[in-house]
Structures are given as structure tokens and as C-alpha cells.
N, C-alpha and C positions, 0 to 999 in steps of 0.2 A: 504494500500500500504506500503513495506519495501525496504527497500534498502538494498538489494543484494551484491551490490561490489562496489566495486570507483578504478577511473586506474586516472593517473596522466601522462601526455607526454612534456618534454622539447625541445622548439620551441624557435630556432632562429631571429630575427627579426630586420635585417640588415636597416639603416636610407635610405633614399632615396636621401639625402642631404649627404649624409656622415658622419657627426657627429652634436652630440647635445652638446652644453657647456652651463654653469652655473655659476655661482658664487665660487669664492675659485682654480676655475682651471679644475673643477669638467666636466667630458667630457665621453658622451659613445658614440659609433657607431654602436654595435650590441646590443641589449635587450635580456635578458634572461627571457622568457615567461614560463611558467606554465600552460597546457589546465588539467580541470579536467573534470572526467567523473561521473556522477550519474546514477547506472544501478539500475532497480527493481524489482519487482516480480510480477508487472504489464504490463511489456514489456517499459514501457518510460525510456527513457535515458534522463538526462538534462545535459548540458554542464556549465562551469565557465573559468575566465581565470584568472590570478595572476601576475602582471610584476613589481615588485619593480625597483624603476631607480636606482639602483647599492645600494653596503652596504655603502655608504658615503651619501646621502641622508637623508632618516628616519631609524628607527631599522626596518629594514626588509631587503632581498637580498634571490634571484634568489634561493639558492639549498635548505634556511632557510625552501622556502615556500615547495618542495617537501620533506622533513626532517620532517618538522611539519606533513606534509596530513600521514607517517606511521605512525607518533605519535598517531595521534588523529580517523582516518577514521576507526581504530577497535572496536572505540565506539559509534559509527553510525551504523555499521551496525545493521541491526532490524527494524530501527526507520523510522517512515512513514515519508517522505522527505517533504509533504503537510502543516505539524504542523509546520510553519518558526519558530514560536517564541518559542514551546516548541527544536525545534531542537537548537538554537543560546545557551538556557540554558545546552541541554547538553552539546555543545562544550565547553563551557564558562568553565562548571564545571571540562571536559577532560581537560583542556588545559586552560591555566592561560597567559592569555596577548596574547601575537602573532596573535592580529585580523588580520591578512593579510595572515593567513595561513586558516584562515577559510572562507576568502571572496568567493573563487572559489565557493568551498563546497556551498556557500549560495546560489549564483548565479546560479549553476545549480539546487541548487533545486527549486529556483522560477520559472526555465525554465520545471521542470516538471510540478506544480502548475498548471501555462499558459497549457501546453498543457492537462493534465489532464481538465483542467476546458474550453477548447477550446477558449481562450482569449489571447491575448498579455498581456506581463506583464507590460507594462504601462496601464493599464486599471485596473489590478489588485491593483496597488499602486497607484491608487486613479483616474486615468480617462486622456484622451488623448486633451490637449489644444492647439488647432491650430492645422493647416497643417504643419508647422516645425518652426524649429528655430534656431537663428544664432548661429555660430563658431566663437571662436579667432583664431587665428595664433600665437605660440611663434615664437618670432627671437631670434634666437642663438647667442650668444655672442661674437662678433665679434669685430672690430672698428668700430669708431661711423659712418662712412660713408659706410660701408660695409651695417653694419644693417639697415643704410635709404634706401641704394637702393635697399632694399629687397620688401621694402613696397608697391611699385607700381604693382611687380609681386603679392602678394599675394593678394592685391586687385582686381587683374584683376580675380582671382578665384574665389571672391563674399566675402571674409572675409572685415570685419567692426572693428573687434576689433583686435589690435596687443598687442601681450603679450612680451614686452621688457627684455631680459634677462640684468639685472645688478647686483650689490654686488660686483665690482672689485673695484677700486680706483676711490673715488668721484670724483675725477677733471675729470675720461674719464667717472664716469656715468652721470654726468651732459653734458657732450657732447655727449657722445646718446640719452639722454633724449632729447635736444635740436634739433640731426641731425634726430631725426626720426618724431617727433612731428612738425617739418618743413616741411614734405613728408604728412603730415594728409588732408583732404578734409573733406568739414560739413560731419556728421553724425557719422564719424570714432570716436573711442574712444580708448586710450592709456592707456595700465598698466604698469608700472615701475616697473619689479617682482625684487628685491634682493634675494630671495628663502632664508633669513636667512644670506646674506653676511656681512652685513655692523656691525660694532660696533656703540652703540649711537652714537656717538659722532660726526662721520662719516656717517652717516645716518640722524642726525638733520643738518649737514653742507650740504647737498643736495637737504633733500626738502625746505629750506632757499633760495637756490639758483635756483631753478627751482619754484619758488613763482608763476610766472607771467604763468608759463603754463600749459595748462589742460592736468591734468595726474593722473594716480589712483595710489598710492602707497600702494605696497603689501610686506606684510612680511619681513620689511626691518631687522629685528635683528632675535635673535634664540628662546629665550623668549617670552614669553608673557608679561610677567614684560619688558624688553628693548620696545617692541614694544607698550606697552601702553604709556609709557614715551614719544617714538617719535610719536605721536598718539596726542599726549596731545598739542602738540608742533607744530602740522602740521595743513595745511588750506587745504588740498589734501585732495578727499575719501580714507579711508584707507580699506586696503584689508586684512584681513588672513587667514594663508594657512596652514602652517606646523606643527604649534603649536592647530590647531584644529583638535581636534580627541576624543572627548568626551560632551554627553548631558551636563556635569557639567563645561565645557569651555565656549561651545556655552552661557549659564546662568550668567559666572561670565562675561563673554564679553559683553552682550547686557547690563547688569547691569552696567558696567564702561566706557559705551557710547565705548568700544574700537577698535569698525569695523561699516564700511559700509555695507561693502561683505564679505563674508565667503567664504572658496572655501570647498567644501564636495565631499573628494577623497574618494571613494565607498572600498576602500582595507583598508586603514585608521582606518576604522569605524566596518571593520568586513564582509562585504558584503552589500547587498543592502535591507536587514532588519533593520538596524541599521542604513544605511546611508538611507532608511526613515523617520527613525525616527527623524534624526538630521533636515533633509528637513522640514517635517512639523512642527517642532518647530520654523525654523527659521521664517515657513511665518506666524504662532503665532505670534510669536514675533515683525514680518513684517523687517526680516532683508533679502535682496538681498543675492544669490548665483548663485557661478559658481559652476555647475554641472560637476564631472571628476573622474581622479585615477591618480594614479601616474602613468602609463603607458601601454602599450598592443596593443594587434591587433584588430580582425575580433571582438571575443567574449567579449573581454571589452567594446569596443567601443558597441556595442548593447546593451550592459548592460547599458551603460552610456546613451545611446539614449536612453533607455527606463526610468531611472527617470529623464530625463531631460522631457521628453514630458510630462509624470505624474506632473510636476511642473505647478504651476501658472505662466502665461504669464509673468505677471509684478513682479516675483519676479527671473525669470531664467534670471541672467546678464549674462552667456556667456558657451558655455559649446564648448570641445572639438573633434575632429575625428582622434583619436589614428591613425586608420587604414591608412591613407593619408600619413601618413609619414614612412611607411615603405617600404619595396620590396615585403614582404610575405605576402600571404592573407592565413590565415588558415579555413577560412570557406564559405560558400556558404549562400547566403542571406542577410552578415550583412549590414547594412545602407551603404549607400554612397552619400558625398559631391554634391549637387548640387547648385552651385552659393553661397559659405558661407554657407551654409545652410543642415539641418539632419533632417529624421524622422524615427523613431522608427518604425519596422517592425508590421503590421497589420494581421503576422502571430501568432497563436499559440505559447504562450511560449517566448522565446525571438527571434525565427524568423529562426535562422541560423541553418546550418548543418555545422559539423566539414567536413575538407579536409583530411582524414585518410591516404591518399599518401603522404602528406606534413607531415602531424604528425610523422608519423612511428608507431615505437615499443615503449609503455609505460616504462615509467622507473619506475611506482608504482603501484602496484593491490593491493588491500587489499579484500578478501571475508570471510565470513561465516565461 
């Protein structure tokens, strides 16, 4: 099997809330998504998707990633889409860094894989545990009683886990740690995300002050040097997120005691070859993750359903449903939220058909 052509279409993907906010001030409304296309000379087409959350986040942004697919998708053509890890080597070699340009590309060729092999690709990446599995909910950053009274709606949804946006000013994120963590019922579990906001300093003066209550701290500095220090310093699970994005991170971190949880964003890593591979080290290793990306619709979100299912039960602490929080659905099949809870499609492949009326006209082809 070779692959033929690759098309690329940019998709919209307006909040359903209206806006997302973050740490630093940092705020979108609309997502600028990326659907890719893998065609072959087999007749399978597989799909991928690519949505960095703005160029102020991590080094990646919305036109970088269809910039990159002309770069790179002329060195692909040829190459059997089936061979993942001979393929990941040639990107690697085209195209130097920019894993988030080559995520798409990966993803739909696992989604050929799947159908070519008549299997869901969580069966492929190593086998399907359980009937589903729970969801967080982030809360957008707000004031601290705005954010509590979010928690009772999102619970009535089935979500268990709230993912707290803070990294603004410690006096107000100690008070939403406090006004939300007030709104909790047994079972429920609390992250404190700073996404990288806080300075030491300002980040040890927090979890000091929120001592008394159960809460996960995630990613509170920009480093991984800042956030071992407040790691060192804190009696809280600590989580990270931004700063992982490599097997040799994941290694110096379980070596330095420096996380609980890991979160493994599938764009991060390259695709969903690479962000296996992170996976099954971590449960080596026996360290917890949250299974995600930095953002997307229909076809992220199925990709994410699918190594979240491939995970061990007891080591999947919480994974995401991209698709839930937008207006636009660009595909036909992907997963949907039932009570908190996702399962990865039981169809061929990763499950889903693109919406070509929502799409439109590609804005990249590349053939032969």
C-alpha cells in the first residue's frame, strides 16, 4: 500500500461557552483546527486532526501546522502509511522538530492501519479495557464564585473530575481553589491546573496555603527545573503537562520523584505512535496519566478515545471530550459523552467519517 496524496482543510470551531481562558490572560473563542486527509492506492483514506490552542501556549499555532503538512507531505508520498514507525523516521528525518505538524499525518495513518486490518485502533495499541471511562471538565477562569457555581452543572453531566483553571494572582487562586473545592461531593477529584502561570515563588505561597485541601497541582511554573523545586516543597499530587513532551523527560521525571500524573497531549509527542510510546512507559514505570491534546473536534477527540481505552484501567487518571465543547461537529461516528463518560469506537480504524459539507475546499493537496 502507498500513499497517493494528502489534502489538509481548515475548520473552525467556535466554544459553546463562548470563551476559554487560562493563565497570563490567555483566552480563545474560536479554534483553528486542521483535518488531514491520507489517500492511497489501495482505495483507504484515513483521517487526522491538529488544533494547537493558539501561538501563546506551546510552539505550535493553527497555519504553522498546514505550513508544515506542504513542507513535509512531499516526502511521504510513496510510502506505505501501514509501516507507523518506519513512517514517524521519515518525517523525523523531512522535518526536524515541529511534532504537531506531523500528529495529523500519524493519526490518519493509524486510521488506515485499523481499517486495512478490520480492527479499531485501540485494539491495535494494545487492546480495549473496560466499557468506558471517565472525563474531566476544565473551568474556565473566571472569579472564584463564578467557577464554583459551575461545578454542580457539570456534575449533573456525569463529570467526577474538575480541571480548575488558575496561574493568575495567588490571593484569587487560593480563593478558587477554596470556592470550588467547597462545591466537591465524595468521589469528585480537583486539579489546580496553573498551565505554567505562576513564578516559584508565587506558586510555593499557594500550595502552602491551600495545605488543608485535597487538590492535585498541575504544572504550576514553565520549567521543569521551577516545577521540581515546587514539587519538592508541596504535600499535593503533582501533575505535568506542558513541559512533557519527550521519552527522555518522562525518565528524568520518574527518576526525580517529580510527578504523580503526566498528562500525554497526543500533538505534543508527534501523533499517536509516539504518544504510545510515552503511554506504555509511563505504566513501566507505573506512573498515572491523563490521556488528551491540546485541543480539537470530532477526529481528535476519537483519536484521544482511542489510546485512552488502549490504557490500563488503573493507570488512565482522566482523559478529555474535545468534541463537547464546541458548536461544530466535523464528523460522523466520533464518540460521545454519556454521563462523564467515553468509548472509543468499535468500528474499523478510528470509527469516524469526515463531514465534507462542513469541511469544504482543502487548502493543501500534495500528490505524486
Amino acid at each position: 500500500m502507498k500513499i497517493t496524496r494528502i489534502l489538509a482543510w481548515r475548520v473552525d470551531l467556535p466554544l459553546r461557552e463562548g470563551s476559554y481562558k487560562w493563565s497570563g490572560g490567555k483566552s480563545v473563542s474560536v479554534f483553528d483546527s486542521t483535518v488531514v486527509a491520507v489517500e492511497t492506492d489501495a482505495g483507504l483514506t484515513g483521517y487526522g486532526e491538529v488544533c494547537p490552542l493558539g501561538p501563546f501556549y506551546l510552539p505550535a499555532y493553527a497555519a504553522g501546522a498546514r505550513a508544515g503538512m506542504i513542507e513535509l507531505a512531499p516526502h511521504l508520498i510513496g510510502e506505505d502509511p501501514t509501516q507507523l514507525a518506519r513512517l514517524n523516521r521519515t518525517m523525523d528525518a523531512a522535518l526536524q522538530g515541529h511534532a504537531y505538524v506531523k500528529s495529523a499525518i500519524d493519526i490518519a495513518c493509524w486510521d488506515i492501519l485499523g481499517q486495512a486490518a478490520g480492527l479499531p485502533v485501540c485494539v491495535l495499541l494494545g487492546g480495549r479495557y473496560g466499557d468506558n471511562f471517565g472525563l474531566y471538565r476544565a473551568i474556565s477562569q473566571e472569579a472564584p464564585e463564578a467557577m464554583a457555581a459551575r461545578v454542580a452543572g457539570y456534575r449533573a453531566e456525569g463529570y467526577r473530575r474538575f480541571q480548575l483553571k488558575v496561574g493568575g494572582d495567588p490571593a484569587v487562586d487560593v480563593a478558587r481553589i477554596r470556592a470550588v473545592a467547597a462545591e466537591l461531593e465524595p468521589g469528585d477529584r480537583l486539579i489546580a491546573d496553573a498551565n505554567t502561570g505562576w513564578l516559584m515563588h508565587d506558586a510555593l505561597r499557594v500550595v502552602a496555603a491551600v495545605r488543608d485541601i485535597d487538590v492535585y497541582i498541575e504544572q504550576p511554573c514553565r520549567t521543569y527545573e521551577e516545577c521540581l523545586t515546587v514539587r519538592r516543597h508541596c504535600d499535593h499530587p503533582f501533575v505535568l503537562d506542558e513541559c512533557i513532551d519527550a521519552l527522555e523527560v518522562l525518565l528524568r521525571g520518574h527518576a526525580d520523584r517529580a510527578m504523580d500524573v503526566v498528562n500525554i497531549k497526543i500533538s505534543k509527542f508527534g501523533g499517536l505512535t509516539k504518544a504510545r510510546q510515552a503511554r506504555d512507559l509511563c505504566v513501566a514505570l507505573g506512573v498515572v496519566m491523563t490521556i488528551e491534546d491540546s485541543w480539537g473536534g470530532d477526529i481528535v477527540t476519537a483519536a484521544i478515545a482511542h489510546l485512552a481505552h488502549s490504557t490500563p484501567s488503573e493507570f488512565l487518571f482522566t482523559t478529555t471530550d474535545f468534541n463537547s465543547y464546541v458548536t461544530v461537529s466535523i464528523a460522523e461516528g466520533a464518540p460521545q459523552r454519556v454521563n462523564g463518560r467515553l468509548a472509543a469506537s468499535p468500528r474499523p480504524g478510528l470509527g469516524i467519517k469526515p463531514k465534507m459539507d462542513v469541511l469544504g475546499a482543502p487548502v493543501v493537496e500534495v500528490t505524486g
